[in-house]
Backbone as a chain_set.jsonl record, in Angstrom:
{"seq": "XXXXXXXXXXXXXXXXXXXXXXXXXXXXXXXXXXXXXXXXXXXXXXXXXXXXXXXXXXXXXXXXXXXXXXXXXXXXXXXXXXXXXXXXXXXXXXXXXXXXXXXXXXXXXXXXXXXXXXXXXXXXXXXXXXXXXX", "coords": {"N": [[112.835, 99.208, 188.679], [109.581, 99.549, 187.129], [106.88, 97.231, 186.923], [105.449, 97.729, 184.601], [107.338, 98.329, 183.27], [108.954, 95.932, 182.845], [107.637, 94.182, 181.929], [106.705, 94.998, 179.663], [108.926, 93.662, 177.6], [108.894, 91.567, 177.824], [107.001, 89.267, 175.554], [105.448, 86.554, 175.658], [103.613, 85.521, 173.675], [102.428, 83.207, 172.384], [104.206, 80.937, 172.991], [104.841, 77.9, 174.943], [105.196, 76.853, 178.545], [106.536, 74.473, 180.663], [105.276, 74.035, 183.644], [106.725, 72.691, 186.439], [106.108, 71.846, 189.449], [105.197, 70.788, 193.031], [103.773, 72.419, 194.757], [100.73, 73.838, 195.246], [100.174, 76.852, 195.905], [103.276, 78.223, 195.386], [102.727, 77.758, 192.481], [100.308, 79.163, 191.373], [101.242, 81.767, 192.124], [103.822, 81.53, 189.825], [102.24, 81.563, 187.83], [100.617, 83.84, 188.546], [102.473, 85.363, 188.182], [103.703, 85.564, 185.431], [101.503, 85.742, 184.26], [101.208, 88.388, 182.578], [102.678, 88.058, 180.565], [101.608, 86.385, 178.443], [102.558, 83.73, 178.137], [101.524, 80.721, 177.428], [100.693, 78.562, 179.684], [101.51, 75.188, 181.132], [100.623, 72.943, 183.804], [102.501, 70.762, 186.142], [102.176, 68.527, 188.746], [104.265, 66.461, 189.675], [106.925, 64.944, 189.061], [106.914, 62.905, 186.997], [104.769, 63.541, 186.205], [105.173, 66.156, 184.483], [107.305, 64.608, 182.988], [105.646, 63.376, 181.576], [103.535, 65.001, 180.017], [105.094, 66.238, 178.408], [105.732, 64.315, 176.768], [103.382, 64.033, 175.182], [102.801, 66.623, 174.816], [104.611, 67.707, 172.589], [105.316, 70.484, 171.835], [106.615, 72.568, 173.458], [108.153, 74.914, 174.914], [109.824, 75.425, 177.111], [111.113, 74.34, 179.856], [110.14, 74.402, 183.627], [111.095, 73.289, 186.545], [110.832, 72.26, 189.549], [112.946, 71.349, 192.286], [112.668, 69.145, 194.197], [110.352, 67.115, 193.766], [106.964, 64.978, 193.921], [107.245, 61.254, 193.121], [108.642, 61.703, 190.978], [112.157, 63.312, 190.881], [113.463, 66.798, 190.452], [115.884, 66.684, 188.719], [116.006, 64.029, 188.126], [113.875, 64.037, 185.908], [114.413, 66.098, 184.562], [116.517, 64.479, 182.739], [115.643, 62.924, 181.815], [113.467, 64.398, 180.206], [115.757, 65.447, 178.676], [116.459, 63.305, 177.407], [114.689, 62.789, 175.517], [113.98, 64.908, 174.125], [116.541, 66.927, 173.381], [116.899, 69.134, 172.959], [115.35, 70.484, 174.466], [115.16, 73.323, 176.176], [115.685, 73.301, 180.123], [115.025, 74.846, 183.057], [116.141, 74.43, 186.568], [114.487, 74.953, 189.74], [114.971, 75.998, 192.937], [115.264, 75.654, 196.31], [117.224, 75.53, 197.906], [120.655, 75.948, 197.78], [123.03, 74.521, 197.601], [126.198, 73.404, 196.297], [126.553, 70.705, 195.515], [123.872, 70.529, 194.591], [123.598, 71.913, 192.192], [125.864, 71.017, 190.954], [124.789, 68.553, 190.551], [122.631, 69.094, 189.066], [123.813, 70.204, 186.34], [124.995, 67.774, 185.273], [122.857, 66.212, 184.714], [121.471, 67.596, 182.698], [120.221, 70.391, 182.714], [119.815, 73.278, 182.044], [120.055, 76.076, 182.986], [119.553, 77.303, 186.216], [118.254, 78.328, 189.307], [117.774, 79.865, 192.469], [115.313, 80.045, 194.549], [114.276, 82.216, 197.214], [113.456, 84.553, 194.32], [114.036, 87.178, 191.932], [111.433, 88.633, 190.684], [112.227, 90.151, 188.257], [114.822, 88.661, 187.548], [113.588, 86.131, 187.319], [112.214, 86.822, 184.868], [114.201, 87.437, 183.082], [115.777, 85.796, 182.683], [114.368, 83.679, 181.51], [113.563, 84.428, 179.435], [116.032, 84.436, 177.908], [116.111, 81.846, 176.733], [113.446, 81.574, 175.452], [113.478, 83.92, 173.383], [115.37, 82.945, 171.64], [116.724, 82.545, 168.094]], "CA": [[112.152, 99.068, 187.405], [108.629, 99.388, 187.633], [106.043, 96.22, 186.776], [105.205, 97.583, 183.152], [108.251, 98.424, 181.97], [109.842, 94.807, 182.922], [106.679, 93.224, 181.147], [106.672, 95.198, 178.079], [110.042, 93.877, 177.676], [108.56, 90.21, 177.813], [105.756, 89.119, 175.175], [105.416, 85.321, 174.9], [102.271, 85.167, 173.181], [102.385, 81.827, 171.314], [105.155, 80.617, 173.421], [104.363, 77.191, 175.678], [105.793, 76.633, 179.473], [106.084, 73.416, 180.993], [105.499, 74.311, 185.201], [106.833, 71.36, 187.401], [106.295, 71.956, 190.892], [104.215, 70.114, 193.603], [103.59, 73.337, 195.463], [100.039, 74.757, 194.434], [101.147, 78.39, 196.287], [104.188, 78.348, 194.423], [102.504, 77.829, 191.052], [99.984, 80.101, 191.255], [102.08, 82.74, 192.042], [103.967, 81.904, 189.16], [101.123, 81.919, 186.543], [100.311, 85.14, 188.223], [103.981, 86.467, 187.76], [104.184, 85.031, 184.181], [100.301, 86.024, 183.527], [101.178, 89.435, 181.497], [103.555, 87.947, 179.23], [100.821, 85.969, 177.048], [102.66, 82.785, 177.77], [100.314, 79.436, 177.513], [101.034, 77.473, 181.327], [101.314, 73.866, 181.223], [101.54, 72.302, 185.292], [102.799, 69.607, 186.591], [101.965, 68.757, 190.073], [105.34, 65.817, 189.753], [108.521, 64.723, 187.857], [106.411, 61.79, 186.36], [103.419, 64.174, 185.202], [106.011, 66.436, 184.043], [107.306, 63.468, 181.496], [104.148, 62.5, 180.201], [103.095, 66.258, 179.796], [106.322, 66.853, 177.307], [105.185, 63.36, 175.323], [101.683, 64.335, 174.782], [102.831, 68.001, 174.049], [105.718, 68.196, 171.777], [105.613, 71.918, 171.222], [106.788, 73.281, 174.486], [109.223, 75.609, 174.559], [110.88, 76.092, 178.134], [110.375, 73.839, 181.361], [110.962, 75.171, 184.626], [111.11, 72.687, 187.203], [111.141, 72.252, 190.745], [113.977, 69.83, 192.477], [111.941, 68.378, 195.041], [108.289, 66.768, 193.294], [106.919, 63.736, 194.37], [107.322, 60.422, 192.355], [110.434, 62.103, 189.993], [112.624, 64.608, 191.249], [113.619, 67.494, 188.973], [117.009, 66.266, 188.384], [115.714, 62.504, 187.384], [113.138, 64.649, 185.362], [114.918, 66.471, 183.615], [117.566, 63.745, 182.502], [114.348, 62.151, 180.887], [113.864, 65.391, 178.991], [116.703, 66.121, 177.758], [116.73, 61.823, 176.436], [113.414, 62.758, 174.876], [114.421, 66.203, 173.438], [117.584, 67.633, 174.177], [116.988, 70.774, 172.679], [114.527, 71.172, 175.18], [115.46, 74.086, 177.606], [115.119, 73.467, 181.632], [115.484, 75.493, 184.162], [115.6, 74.063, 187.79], [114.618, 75.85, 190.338], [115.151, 75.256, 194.016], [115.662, 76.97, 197.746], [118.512, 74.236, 198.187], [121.554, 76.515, 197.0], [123.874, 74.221, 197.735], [126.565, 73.192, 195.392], [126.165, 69.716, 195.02], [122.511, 70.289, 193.69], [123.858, 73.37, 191.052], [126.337, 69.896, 189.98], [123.769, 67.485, 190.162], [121.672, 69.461, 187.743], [124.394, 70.412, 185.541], [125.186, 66.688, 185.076], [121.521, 66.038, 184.343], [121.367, 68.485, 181.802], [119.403, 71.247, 182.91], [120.456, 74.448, 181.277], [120.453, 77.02, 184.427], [119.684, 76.96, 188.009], [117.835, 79.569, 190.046], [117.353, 80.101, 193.88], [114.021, 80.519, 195.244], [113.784, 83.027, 196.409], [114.115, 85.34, 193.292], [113.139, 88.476, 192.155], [110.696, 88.577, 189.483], [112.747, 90.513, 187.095], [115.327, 88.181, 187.547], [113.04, 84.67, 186.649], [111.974, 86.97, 183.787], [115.251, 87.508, 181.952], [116.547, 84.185, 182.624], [113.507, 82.967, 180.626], [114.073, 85.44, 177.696], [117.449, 83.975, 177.485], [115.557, 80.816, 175.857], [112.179, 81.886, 175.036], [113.677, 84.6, 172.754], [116.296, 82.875, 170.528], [115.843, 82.19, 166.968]], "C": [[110.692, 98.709, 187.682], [108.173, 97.846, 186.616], [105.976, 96.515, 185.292], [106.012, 97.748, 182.382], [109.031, 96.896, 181.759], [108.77, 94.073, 182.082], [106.725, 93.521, 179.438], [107.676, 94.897, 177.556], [109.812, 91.775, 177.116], [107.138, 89.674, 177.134], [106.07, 87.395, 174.502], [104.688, 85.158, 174.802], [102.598, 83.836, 171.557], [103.291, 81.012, 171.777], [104.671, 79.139, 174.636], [105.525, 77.067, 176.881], [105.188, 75.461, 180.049], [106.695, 74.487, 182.696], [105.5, 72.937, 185.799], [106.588, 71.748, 188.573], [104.608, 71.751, 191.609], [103.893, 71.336, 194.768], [102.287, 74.408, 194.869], [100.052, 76.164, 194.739], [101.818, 79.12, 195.144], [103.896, 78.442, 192.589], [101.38, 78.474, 190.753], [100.896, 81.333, 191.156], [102.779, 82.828, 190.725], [103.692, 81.954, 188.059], [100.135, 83.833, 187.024], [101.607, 85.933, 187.824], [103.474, 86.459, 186.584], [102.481, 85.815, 183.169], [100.478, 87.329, 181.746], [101.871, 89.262, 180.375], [102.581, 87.346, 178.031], [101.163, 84.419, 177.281], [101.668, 81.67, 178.002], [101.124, 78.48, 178.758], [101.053, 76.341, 181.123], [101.855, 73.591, 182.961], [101.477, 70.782, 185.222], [103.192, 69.425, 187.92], [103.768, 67.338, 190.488], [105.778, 65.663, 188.572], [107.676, 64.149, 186.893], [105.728, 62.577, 185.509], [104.565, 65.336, 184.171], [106.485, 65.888, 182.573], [106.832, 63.039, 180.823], [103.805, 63.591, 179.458], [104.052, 66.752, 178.464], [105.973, 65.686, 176.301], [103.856, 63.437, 174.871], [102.064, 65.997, 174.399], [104.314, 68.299, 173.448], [106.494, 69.133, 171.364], [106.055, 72.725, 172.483], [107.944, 73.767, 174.606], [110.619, 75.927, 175.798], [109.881, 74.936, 179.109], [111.17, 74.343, 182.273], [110.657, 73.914, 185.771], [111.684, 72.86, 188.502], [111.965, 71.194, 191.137], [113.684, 68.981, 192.993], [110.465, 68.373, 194.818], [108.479, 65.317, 193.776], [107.033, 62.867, 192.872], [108.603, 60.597, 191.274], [111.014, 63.037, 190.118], [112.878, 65.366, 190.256], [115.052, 66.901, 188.409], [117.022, 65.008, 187.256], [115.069, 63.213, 185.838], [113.631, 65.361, 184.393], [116.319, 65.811, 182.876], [116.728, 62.906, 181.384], [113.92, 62.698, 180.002], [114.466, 65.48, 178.297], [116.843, 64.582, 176.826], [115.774, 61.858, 175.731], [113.38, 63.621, 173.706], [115.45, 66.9, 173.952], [118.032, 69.224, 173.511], [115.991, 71.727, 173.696], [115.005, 72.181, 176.214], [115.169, 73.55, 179.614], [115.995, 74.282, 182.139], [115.235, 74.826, 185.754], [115.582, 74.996, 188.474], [114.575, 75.248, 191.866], [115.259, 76.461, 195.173], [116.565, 76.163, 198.072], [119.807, 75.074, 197.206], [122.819, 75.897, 197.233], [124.648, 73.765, 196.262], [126.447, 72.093, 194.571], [124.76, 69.64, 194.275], [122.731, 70.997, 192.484], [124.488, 71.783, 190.181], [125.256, 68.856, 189.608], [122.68, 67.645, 189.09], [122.843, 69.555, 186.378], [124.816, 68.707, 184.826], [123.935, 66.093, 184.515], [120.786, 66.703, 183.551], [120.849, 69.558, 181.155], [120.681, 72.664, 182.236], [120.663, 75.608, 182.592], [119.694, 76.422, 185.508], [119.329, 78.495, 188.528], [117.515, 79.111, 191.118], [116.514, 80.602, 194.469], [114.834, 81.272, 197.237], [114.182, 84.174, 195.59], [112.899, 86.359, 192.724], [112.375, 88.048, 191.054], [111.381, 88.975, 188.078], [114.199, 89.44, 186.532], [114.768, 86.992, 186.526], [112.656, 85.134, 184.827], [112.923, 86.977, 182.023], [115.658, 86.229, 181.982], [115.584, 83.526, 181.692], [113.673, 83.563, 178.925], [114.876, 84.876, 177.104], [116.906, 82.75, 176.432], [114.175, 80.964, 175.166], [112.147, 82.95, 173.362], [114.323, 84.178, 171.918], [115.901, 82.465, 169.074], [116.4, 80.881, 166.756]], "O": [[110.453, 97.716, 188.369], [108.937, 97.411, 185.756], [106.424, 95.616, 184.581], [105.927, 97.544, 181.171], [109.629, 96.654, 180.711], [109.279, 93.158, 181.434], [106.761, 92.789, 178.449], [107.909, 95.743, 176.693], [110.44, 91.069, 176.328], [106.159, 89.588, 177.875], [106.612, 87.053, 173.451], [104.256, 84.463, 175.722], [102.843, 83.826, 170.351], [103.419, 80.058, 171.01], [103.868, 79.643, 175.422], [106.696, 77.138, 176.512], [103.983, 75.213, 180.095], [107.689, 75.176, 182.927], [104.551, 72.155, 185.727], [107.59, 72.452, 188.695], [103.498, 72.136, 191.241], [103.772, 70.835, 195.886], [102.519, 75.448, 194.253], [99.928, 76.857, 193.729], [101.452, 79.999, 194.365], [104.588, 78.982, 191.725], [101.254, 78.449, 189.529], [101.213, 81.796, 190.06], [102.64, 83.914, 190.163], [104.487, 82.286, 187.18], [99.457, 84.604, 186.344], [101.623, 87.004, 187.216], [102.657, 87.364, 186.41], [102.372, 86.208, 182.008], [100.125, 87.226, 180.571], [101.826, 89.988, 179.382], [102.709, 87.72, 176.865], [100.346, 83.635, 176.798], [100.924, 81.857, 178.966], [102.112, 77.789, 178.511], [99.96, 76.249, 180.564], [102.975, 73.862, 183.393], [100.802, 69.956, 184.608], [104.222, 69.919, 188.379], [104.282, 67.455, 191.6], [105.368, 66.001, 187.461], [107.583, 64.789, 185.845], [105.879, 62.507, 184.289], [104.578, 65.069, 182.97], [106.252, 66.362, 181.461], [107.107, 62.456, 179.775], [103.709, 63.406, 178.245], [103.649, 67.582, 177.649], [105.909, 65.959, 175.103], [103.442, 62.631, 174.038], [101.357, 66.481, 173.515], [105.039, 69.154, 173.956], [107.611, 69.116, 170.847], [105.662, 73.884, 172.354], [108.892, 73.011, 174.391], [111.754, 76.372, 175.633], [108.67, 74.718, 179.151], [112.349, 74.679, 182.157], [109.465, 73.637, 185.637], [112.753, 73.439, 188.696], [111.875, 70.13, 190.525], [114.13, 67.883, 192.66], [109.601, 69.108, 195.295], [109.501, 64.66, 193.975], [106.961, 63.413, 191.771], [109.343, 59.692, 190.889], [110.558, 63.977, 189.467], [112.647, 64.935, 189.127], [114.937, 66.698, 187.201], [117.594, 64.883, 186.173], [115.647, 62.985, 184.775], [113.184, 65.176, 183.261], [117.165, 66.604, 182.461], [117.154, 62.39, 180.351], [113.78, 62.107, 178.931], [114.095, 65.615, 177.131], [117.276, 64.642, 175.675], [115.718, 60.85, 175.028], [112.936, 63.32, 172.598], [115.274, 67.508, 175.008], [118.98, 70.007, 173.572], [115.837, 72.945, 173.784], [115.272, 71.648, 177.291], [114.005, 73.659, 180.001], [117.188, 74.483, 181.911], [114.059, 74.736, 186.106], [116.33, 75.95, 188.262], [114.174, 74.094, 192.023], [115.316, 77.683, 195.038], [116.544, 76.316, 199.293], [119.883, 74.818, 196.004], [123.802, 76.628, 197.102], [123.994, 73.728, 195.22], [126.291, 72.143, 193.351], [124.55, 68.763, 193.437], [121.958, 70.671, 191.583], [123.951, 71.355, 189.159], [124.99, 68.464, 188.472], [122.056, 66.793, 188.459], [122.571, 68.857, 185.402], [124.888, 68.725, 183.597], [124.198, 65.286, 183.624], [119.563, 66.561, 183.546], [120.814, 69.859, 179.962], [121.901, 72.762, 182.109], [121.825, 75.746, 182.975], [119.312, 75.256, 185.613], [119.93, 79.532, 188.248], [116.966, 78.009, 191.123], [116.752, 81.672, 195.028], [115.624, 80.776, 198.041], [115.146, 84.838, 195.972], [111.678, 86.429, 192.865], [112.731, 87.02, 190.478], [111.201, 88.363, 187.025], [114.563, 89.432, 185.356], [115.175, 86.802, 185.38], [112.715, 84.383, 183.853], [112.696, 86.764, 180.832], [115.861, 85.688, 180.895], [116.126, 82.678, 180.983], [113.832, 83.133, 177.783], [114.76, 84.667, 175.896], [117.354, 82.786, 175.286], [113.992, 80.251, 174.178], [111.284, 82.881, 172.486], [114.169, 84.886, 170.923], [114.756, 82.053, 168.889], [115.957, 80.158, 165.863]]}, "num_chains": 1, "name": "protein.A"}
C-alpha cells in the first residue's frame, strides 16, 4: 500500500496527540510519520511531563506512550491517566514484547500495546481505532 493511499485514509485535522517518549530520534520520526494526517503533536520528554501535559490540556484525544521514560514509567503514567480521565485512550508502546509488560499495562489501563518495531500502516490503524469513534 503505497504512502498516499494509507494517509488519505487518515485525516486528524483538529484531533490532539499526547507523545510520551524520552527518545528525541524516536519522536521525530513519529511527528514525521504522523505529519500528513493534520494531527496537532503534544511531547513529552517523561511520565511526569506527560501528567502535567494532560492537566494543563484537557482536550487531548489519544496518548501514545513509551514504557521506559525517565522520572514515570509508561505504565505508572498511564495509571495516573486513566485516574484523571479514564476515557482517555493510551496506547503503550515498547521493544520489550514480553508478556509480563502486555499484563502490566493491561492492569494499568492502557487500551492496546504495540511493539517497536512497527510498520507505519500498522501504528496508523491502531490510532484510527480511537481517533475515529464517535
Amino acid at each position: 500500500m503505497t504512502d498516499s493511499i494509507i494517509y488519505s485514509q487518515h485525516n486528524w485535522t483538529g484531533k490532539r496527540l499526547l507523545i510520551a517518549e524520552d527518545d528525541d530520534l524516536t519522536c521525530k520520526l513519529l511527528r514525521l510519520i504522523l505529519s500528513p494526517t493534520g494531527i496537532d503533536c503534544f511531547w513529552a520528554k517523561t511520565g511526569l511531563e506527560a501528567v502535567n501535559l494532560v492537566k494543563e490540556h484537557d482536550n487531548i484525544d489519544l496518548a501514545l506512550l513509551d514504557i521506559q521514560m525517565p522520572e514515570l514509567d509508561g505504565i505508572s503514567a498511564t495509571e495516573i491517566l486513566k485516574q484523571m480521565n479514564n476515557q482517555l485512550p493510551v496506547i503503550i508502546q515498547t521493544a520489550f514484547a514480553f508478556n509480563e509488560y502486555r499484563t502490566a499495562c493491561q492492569k494499568a489501563g492502557c487500551d492496546e500495546f504495540i511493539t517497536k518495531p512497527y510498520e507505519k500502516s500498522t501504528l496508523l490503524q491502531l490510532m484510527d481505532q480511537y481517533l475515529t469513534r464517535s
